[in-house]
C-alpha positions in Angstrom: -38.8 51.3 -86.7 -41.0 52.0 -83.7 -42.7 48.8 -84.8 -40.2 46.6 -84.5 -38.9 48.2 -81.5 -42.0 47.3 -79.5 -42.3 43.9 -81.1 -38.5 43.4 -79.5 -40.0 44.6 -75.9 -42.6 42.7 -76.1 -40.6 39.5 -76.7 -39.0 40.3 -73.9 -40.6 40.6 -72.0 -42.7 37.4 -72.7 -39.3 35.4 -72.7 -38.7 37.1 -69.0 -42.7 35.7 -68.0 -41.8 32.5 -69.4 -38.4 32.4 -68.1 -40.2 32.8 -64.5 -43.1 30.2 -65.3 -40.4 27.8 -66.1 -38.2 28.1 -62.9 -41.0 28.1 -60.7 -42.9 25.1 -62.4 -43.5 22.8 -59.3 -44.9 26.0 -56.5 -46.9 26.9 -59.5 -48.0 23.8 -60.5 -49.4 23.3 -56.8 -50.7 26.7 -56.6 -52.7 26.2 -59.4 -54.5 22.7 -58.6 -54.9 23.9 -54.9 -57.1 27.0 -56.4 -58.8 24.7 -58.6 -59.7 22.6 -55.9 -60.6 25.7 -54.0 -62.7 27.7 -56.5 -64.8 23.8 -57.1 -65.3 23.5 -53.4 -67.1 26.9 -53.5 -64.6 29.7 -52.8 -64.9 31.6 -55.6 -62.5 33.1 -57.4 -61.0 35.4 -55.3 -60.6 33.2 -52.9 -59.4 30.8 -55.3 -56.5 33.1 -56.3 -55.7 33.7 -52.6 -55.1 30.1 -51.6 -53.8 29.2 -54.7 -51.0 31.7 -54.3 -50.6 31.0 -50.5 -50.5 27.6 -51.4 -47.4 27.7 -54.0 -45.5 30.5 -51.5 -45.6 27.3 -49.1 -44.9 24.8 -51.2 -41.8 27.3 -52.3 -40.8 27.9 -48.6 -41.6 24.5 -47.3 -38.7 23.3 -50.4 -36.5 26.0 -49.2 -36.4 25.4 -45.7 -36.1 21.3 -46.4 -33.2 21.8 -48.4 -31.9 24.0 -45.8 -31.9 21.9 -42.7 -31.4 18.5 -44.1 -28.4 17.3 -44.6 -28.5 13.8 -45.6 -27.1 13.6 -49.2 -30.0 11.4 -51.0 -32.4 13.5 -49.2 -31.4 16.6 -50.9 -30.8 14.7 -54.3 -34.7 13.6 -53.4 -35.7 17.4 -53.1 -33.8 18.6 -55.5 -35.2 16.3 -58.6 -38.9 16.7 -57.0 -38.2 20.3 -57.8 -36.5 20.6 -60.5 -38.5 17.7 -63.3 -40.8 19.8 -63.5 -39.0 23.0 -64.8 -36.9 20.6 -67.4 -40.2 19.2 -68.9 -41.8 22.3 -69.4 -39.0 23.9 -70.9 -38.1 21.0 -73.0 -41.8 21.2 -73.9 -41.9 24.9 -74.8 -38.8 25.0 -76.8 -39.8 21.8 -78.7 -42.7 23.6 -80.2 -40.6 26.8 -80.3 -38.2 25.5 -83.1 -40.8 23.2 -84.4 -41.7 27.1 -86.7 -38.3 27.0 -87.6 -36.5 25.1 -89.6 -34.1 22.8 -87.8 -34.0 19.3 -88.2 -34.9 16.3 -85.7 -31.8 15.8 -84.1 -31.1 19.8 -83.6 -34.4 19.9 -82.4 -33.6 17.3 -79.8 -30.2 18.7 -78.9 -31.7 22.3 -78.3 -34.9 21.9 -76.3 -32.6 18.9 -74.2 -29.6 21.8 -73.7 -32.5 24.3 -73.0 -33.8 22.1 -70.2 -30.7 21.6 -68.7 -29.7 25.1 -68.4 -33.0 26.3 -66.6 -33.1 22.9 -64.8 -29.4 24.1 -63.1 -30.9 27.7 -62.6 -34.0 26.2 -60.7 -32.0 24.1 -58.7 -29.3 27.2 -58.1 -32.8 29.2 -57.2 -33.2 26.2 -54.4 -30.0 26.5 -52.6 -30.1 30.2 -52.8 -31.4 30.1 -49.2 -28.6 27.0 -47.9 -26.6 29.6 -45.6 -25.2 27.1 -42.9 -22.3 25.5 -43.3 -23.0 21.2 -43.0 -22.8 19.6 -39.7 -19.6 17.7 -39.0 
């Protein structure tokens, strides 16, 4: 019983990792090539972790802040898929190969991992405009 009880935790909790992995795809995605970069130009890993992760908290604030102050419509459409393809392929991805151990069909297959991107795509974009205080200029 304890077993199983543990097992449930730690699904969890992995689901909550990969729940934040997924919504933050694009900063981390940037983070991560930027500390490559780093750490082959000679910064070693530390260093490589540091501007990695300073490098996705401004590619996260620079997003937030765009989104923020402009207000043209096709601009923000513009931000808005730049940051939020990258979540729905990822997810799409990871739920693909999640019910390909089960055993749903094709079709289901498609239906799920397409719903399951959709749903964390909206919560990206939602995690976007979080920030978008000001009411639009008339």
């Amino acid at each position: 019983m304890l077993l199983v009880l543990l097992i449930g935790i730690v699904l969890a909790f992995l689901a909550y990792l990969a729940y934040g992995f997924v919504t933050y795809a694009m900063p981390l995605a940037v983070g991560i090539y930027v500390g490559m970069l780093a750490h082959e130009s000679g910064a070693g890993s530390g260093g490589a972790y540091f501007i990695g992760g300073l490098a996705a908290l401004v590619c996260l604030w620079t997003m937030r802040v765009l989104f923020a102050r402009l207000r043209s419509l096709p601009a923000r459409a513009l931000l808005s898929i730049i940051f939020v393809t990258p979540p729905a392929f990822v997810t799409y991805a990871l739920v693909w190969q999640l019910t390909a151990e089960g055993d749903a069909t094709f079709v289901w297959r498609i239906i799920i991992s397409a719903l399951s991107a959709l749903i964390i795509s909206v919560i990206a974009w939602a995690k976007l405009i979080q920030y978008d205080q000001e009411p639009p200029a008339e």
